[in-house]
N, C-alpha and C positions, 0 to 999 in steps of 0.2 A: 504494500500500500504506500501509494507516495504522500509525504506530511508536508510537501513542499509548497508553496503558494506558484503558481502563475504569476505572470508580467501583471495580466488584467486585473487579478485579486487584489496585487498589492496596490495597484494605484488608485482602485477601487477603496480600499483600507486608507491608504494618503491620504486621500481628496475628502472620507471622513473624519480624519482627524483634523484637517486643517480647517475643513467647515467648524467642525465643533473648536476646537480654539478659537477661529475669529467670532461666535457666538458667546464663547466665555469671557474674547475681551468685552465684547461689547455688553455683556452684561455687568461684567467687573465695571465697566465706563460708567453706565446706567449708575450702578449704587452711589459710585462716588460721587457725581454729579450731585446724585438725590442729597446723602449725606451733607454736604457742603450745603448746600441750598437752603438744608432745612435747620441747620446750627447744631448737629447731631455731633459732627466734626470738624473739622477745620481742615485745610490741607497739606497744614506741617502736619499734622498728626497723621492723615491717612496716609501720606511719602513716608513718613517715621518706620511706622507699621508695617507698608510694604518691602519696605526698604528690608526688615529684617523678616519677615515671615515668606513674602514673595506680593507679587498683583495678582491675585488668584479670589474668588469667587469666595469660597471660602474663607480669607483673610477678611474680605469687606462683610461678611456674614458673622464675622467673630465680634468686630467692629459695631454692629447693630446688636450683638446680644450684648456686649459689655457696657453698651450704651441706654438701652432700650428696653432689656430684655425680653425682646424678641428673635426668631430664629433666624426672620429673612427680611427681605424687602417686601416679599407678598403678604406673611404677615405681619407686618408693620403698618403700612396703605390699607387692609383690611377692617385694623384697628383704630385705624384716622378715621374713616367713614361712619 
């Protein structure tokens, strides 16, 4: 049995991973934005942050519970309403 991937699969595999990164930047973009906007954070503080944990979805999500406690951005806006 061959475990090998084909040309097609992997660029197939690529072309989702590079979708899903530029959707994670642009949601990581998204929060910060919000964050900033809303005086949740600052932007020394969110560079701080990233700077040492990384720019990751996750990082801006830790961000909102230590701030907020809440989990995400979704529920956060959920609870503004």
């Amino acid at each position: 049995m061959n475990t090998y991937k084909t040309a097609r699969e992997i660029e197939r595999d690529f072309a989702a991973r590079r979708t899903q990164g530029a959707s994670t930047l642009s949601a990581c973009r998204e929060v910060w934005g919000y964050l900033v906007e809303t005086g949740i954070a600052t932007d020394d503080e969110l560079n701080l942050v990233s700077n040492i944990n990384g720019f990751t979805l996750e990082t801006m999500e830790s961000v909102i519970y230590v701030r907020t406690g809440y989990r995400s951005l979704e529920q956060l806006r959920e609870e503004e309403n």
